[in-house]
C-alpha positions as CSV (number, residue, x, y, z in Angstrom):
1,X,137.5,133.6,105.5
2,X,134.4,134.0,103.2
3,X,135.1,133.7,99.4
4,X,132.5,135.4,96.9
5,X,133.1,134.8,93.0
6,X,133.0,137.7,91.2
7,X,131.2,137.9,87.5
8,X,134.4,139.6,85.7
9,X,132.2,142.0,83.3
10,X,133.7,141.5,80.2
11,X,134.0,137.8,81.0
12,X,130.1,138.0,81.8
13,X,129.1,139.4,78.3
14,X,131.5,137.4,76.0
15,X,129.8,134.2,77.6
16,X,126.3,135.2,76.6
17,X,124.0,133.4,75.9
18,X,125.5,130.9,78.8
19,X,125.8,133.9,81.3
20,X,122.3,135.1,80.5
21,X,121.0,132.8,83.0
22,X,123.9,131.8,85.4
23,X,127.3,133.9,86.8
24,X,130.5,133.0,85.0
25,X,131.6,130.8,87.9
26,X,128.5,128.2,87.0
27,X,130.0,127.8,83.7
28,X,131.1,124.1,83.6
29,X,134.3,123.4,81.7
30,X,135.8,119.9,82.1
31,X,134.1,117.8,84.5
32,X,133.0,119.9,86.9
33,X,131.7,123.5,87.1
34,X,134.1,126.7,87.7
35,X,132.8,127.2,91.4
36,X,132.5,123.7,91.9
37,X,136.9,123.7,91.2
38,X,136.5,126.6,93.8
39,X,134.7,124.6,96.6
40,X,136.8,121.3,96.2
41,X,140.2,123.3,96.6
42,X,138.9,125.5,99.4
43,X,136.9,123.2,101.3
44,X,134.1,125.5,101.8
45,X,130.6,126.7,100.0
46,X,131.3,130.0,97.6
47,X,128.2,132.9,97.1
48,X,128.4,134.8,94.0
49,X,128.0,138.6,93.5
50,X,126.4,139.0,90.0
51,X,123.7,140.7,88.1
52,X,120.8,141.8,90.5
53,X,118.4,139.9,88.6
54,X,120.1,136.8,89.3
55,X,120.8,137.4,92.8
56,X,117.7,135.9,93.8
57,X,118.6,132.8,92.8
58,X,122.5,133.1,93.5
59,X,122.4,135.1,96.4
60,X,126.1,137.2,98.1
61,X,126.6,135.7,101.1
62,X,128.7,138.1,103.4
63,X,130.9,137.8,106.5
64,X,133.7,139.8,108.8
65,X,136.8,138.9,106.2
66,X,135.7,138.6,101.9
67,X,137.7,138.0,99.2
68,X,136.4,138.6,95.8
69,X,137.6,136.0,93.5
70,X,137.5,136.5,89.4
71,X,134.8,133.7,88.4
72,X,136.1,133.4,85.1
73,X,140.0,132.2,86.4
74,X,140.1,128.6,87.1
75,X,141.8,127.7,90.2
76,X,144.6,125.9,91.1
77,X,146.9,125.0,93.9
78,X,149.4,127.4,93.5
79,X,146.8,130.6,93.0
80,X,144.8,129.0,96.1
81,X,148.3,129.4,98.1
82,X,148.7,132.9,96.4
83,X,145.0,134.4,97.5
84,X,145.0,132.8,100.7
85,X,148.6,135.1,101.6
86,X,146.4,137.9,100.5
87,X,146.3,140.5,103.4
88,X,143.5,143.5,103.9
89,X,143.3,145.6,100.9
90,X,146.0,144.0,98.9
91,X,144.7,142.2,95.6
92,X,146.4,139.9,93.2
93,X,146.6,141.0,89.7
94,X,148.0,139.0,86.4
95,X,148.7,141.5,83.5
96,X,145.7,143.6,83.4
97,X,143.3,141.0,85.0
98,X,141.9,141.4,88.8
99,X,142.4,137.5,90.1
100,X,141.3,138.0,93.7
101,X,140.5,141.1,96.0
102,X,140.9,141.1,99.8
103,X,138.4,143.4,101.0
104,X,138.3,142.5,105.1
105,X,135.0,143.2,106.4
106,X,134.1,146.5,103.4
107,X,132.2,144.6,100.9
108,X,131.1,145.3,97.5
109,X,127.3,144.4,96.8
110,X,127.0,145.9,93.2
111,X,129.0,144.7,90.2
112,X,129.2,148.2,88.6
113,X,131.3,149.6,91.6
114,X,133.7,146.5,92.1
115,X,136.6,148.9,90.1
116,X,135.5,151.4,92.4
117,X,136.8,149.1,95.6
118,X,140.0,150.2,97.2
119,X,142.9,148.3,97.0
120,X,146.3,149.6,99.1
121,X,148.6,147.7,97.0
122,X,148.8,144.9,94.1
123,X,150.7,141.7,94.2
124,X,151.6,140.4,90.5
125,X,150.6,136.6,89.7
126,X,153.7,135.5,87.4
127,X,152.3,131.3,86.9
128,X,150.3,131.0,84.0
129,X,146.1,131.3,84.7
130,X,143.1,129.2,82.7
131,X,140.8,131.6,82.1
132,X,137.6,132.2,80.1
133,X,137.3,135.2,77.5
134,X,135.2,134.3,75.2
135,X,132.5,131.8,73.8
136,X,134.7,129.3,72.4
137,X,137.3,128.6,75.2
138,X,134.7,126.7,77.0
139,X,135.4,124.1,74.4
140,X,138.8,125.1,73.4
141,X,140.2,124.7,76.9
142,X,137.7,121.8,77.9
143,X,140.4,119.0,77.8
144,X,142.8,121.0,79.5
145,X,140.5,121.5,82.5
146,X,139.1,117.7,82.6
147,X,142.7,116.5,82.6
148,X,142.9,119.3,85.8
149,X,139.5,117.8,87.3
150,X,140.2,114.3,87.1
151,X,143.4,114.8,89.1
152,X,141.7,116.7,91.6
153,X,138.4,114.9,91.8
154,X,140.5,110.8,92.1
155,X,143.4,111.8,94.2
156,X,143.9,109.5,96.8
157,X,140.8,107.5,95.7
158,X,140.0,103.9,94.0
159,X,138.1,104.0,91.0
160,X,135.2,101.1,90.8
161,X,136.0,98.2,88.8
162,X,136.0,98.3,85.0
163,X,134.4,95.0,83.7
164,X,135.9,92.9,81.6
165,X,133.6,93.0,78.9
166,X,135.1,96.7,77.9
167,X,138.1,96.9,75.9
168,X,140.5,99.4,77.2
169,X,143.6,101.0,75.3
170,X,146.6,102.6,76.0
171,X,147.9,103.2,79.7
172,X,145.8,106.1,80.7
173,X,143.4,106.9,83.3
174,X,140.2,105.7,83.7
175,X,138.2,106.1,87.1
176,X,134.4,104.9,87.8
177,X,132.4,106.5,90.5
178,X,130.0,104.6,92.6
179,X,126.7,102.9,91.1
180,X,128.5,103.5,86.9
181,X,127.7,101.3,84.6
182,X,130.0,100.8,81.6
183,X,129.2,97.3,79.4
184,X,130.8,96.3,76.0
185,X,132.5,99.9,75.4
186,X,136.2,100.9,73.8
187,X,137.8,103.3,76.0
188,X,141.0,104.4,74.7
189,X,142.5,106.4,77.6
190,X,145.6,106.8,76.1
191,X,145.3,110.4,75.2
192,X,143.6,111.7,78.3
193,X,141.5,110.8,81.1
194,X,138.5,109.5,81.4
195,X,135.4,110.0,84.0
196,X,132.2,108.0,84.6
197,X,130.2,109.7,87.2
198,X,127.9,108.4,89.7
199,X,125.1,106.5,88.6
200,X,126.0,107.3,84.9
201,X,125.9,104.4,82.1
202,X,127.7,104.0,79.2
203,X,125.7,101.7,76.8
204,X,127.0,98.6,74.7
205,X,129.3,99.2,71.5
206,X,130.1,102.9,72.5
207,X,133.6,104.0,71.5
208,X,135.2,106.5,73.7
209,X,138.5,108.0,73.2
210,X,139.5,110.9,76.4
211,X,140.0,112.9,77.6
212,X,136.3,112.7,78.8
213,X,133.9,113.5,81.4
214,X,130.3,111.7,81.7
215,X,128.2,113.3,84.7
216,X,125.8,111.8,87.2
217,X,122.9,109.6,86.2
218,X,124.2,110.4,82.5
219,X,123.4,107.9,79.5
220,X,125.7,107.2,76.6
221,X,122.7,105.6,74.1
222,X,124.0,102.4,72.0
223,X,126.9,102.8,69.4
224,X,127.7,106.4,70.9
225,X,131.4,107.5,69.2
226,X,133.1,110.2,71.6
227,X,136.3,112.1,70.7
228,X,138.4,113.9,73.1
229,X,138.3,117.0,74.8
230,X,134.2,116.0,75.5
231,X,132.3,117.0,78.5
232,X,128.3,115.4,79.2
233,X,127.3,117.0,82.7
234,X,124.9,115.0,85.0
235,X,121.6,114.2,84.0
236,X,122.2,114.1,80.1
237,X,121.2,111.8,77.6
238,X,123.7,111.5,74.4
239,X,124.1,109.6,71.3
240,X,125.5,109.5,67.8
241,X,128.6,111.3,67.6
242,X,130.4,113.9,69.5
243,X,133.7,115.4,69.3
244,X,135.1,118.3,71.4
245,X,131.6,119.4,72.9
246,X,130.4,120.3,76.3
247,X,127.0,119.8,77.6
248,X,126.5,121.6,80.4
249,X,123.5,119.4,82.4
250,X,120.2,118.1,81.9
251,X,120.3,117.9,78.0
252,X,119.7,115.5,75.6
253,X,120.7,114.5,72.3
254,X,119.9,111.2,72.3
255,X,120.0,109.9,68.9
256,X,122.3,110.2,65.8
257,X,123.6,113.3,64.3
258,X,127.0,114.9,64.7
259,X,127.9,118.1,67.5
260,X,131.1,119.1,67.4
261,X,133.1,122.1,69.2
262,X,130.2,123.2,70.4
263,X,128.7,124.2,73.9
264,X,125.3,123.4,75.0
265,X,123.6,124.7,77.8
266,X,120.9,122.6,80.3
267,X,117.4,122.2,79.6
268,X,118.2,121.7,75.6
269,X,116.5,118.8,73.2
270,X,118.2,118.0,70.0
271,X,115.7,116.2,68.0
272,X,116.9,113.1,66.4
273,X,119.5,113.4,63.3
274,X,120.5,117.2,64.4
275,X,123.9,118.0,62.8
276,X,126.1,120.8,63.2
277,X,128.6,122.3,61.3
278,X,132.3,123.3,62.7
279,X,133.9,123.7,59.2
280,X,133.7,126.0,56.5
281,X,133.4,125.2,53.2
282,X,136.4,127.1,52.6
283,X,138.2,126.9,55.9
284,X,138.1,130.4,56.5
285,X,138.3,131.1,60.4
286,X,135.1,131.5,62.0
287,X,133.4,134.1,63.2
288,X,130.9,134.0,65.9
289,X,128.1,136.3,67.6
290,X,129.1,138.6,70.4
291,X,126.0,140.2,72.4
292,X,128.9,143.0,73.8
293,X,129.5,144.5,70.7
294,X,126.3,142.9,68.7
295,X,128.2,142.2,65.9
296,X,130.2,139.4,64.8
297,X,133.7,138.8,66.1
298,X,136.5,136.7,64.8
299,X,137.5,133.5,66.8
300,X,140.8,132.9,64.8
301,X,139.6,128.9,64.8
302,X,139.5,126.7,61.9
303,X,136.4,124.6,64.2
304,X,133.8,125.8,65.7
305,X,130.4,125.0,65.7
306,X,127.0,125.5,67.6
307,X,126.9,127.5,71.2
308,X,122.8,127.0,72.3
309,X,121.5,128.4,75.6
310,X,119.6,127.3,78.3
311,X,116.3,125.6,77.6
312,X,116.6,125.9,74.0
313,X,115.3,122.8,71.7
314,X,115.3,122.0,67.7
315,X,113.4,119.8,66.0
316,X,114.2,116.3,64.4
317,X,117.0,116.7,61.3
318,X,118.2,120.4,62.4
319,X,120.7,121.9,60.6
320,X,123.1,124.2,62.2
321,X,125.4,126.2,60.3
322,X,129.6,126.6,61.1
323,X,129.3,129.3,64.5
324,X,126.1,129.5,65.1
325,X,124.9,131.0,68.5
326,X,121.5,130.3,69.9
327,X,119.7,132.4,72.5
328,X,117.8,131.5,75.8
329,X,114.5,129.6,75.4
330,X,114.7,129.5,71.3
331,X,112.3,126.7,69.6
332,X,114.2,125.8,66.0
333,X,112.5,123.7,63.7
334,X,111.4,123.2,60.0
335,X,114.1,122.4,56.8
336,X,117.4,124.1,55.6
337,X,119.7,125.8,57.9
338,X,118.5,128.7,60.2
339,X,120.3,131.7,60.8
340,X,123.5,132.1,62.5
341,X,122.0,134.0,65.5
342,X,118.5,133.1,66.5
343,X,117.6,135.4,69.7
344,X,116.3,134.3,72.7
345,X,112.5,133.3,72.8
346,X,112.1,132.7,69.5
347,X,110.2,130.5,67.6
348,X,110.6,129.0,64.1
349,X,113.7,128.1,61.6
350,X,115.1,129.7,58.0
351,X,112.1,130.1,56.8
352,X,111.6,133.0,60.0
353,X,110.9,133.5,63.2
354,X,108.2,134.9,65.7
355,X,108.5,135.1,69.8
356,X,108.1,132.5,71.7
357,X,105.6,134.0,74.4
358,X,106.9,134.3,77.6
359,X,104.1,132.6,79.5
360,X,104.4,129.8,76.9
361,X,108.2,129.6,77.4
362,X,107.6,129.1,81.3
363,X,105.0,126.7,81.0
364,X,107.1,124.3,78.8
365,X,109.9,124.8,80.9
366,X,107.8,123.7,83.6
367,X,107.1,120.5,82.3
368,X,110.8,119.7,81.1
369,X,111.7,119.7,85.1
370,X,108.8,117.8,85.7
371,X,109.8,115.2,84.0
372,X,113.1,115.1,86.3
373,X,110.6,115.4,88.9
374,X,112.1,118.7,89.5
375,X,109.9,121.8,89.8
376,X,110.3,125.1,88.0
377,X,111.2,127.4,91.0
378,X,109.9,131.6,90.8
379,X,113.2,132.8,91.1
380,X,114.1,130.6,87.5
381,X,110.9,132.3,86.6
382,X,111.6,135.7,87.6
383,X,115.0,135.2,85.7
384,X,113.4,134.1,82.6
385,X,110.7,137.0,82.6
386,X,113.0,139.5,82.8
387,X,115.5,138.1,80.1
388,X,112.6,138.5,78.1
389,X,112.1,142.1,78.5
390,X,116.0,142.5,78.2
391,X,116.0,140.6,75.2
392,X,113.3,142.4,73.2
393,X,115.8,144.1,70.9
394,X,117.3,141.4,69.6
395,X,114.0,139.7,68.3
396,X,113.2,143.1,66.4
């Protein structure tokens, strides 16, 4: 059977600026990516059908038997049992939501025609799904979905020694991958789980309370304070203090400053002492930027604070205000707080912006994955060219 993850459309444009440079199902959200939850619970790689300029880069891969699967549902064992009964033309369906398809060996190749794909009868899921709307349930249901991971990821498996010179509270779990290195930490497990990737370290005097997830070759700097519900994805550099936050990969904010129900995305540079807000001075419910309807839309939360896309940096002593979204590629800097959207490839802070030329854009990109001694690939190119040109609008 061949399994393709499906961008769910609405999904795909609530999630912008994150799904401006990745399908839905390369979201992560707990420890690991959604098609990364996909993979470990079918055993098997998963090809994506998304927007044709991404394609390139996240190719369909099809066979004799498909199933499309929502990439915005989370997976479990009991929906894995449910799509895997799934016969020729029969599709799974919770409420108004397409989980799964099974489309035998007729396979849809663009994402506008997927409602167009024939379906001889619909089986209703009745458990409960995890599912991502909107912007702010990446963080919202973060803690949820590491709790989920953890379990998945450590069954049947024995986590590395914790040394002795930690001090550990409360009766939770706690699991150490290969090659981690945690030294003179709190880790208060008693509210959730925590997860030290491979290779990852977790500096001296760092408190950490779970449930939290610290990726591969990922650095918690000295004195870092971590609250619960946090996910840093591999390759990241953190410090100062975080609380309900996920950083997607190959980020760093590696100094003080406060980030707090917030999303970043990879590539990103907080300069040292960035701060954002996730409280209203008069704890009204916040409302946050929504490319769909290009307007703001209400999140019903009393918290949230800064969503920043893919290869976007700010200077030392930022300031971000209470549901801020930043574009793809943006360069913030300069005093006082900017506005609450800043488009993609721009350049400059509250005292205005101009764009952030695209051949500039790519060439510091370039030498950001250099210094990983990863290179900056065409196809990342050809993505980031074209969100350019569909971006234009937004910079008027």
């Amino acid at each position: 059977m061949n399994y393709i993850l499906l961008d769910d459309k609405l999904s795909r444009e609530n999630l912008k600026p994150f799904t401006f440079t990745r399908p839905v199902a390369d979201i992560r959200i707990g420890i690991l990516t959604i098609r990364e939850k996909w993979e470990k619970y079918i055993g098997a790689s998963i090809s994506s059908l998304t927007e044709k300029y991404l394609s390139q880069k996240f190719p369909l891969i099809a066979a004799k038997e498909n199933i499309l699967i929502n990439g915005s549902v989370l997976p479990d064992e009991i929906l894995i049992k449910e799509i895997g009964n799934l016969k020729v033309g029969e599709k799974l369906i919770s409420k108004d939501t397409l989980i799964a398809i099974h489309l035998g060996g007729e396979l849809v190749r663009d994402l506008n025609k997927v409602e167009d794909a024939k379906a001889k009868s619909a089986k209703k899921y009745s458990s409960p799904i995890v599912k991502l709307n909107n912007l702010w349930d990446i963080f919202l249901k973060n803690e949820e979905a590491i709790n989920a991971d953890f379990a998945l990821i450590t069954k049947g498996r024995k986590s590395q020694p914790v040394s002795k010179s930690n001090h550990i509270i409360g009766k939770g779990k706690i699991f150490l991958e290969k090659g981690a290195k945690v030294e003179g930490a709190y880790l208060n497990a008693g509210g959730g789980a925590i997860y030290i990737g491979k290779n990852a370290e977790v500096m001296e005097g760092s408190l950490i309370r779970g449930s939290f997830s610290l990726g591969e070759r990922s650095t918690l700097k000295l004195g870092t304070k971590i609250y619960g519900g946090t996910t840093i994805g591999p390759h990241c550099k953190v410090g100062g203090e975080v609380s309900n936050a996920v950083f997607f990969g190959y980020s760093n904010k590696a100094h003080d400053g406060f980030i707090g129900n917030s999303v970043i995305g990879e590539w990103c540079n907080l300069g040292a002492g960035t701060n954002n807000s996730n409280l209203k001075n008069n704890y009204s419910k916040v409302k946050l930027w929504n490319y769909h309807k290009e307007d703001f839309v209400g999140t019903g939360l009393t918290f949230c604070g800064l969503m920043l896309g893919d290869h976007s940096k700010c200077s030392i002593s930022s300031m971000f205000n209470t549901g801020t979204v930043v574009g793809v590629n943006a360069n913030v800097f300069g005093g006082g707080f900017p506005p609450k959207i800043i488009p993609s490839f721009s350049w400059g802070g509250s005292d205005g912006f101009t764009t952030f030329r695209i051949e500039d854009a790519l060439e510091v990109a370039g030498k950001v994955l250099e210094r990983r001694n990863m290179k900056l690939e065409s196809a990342d190119k050809d993505i980031l060219r074209t969100l350019f040109d569909l971006t234009v609008k937004h910079r008027v």
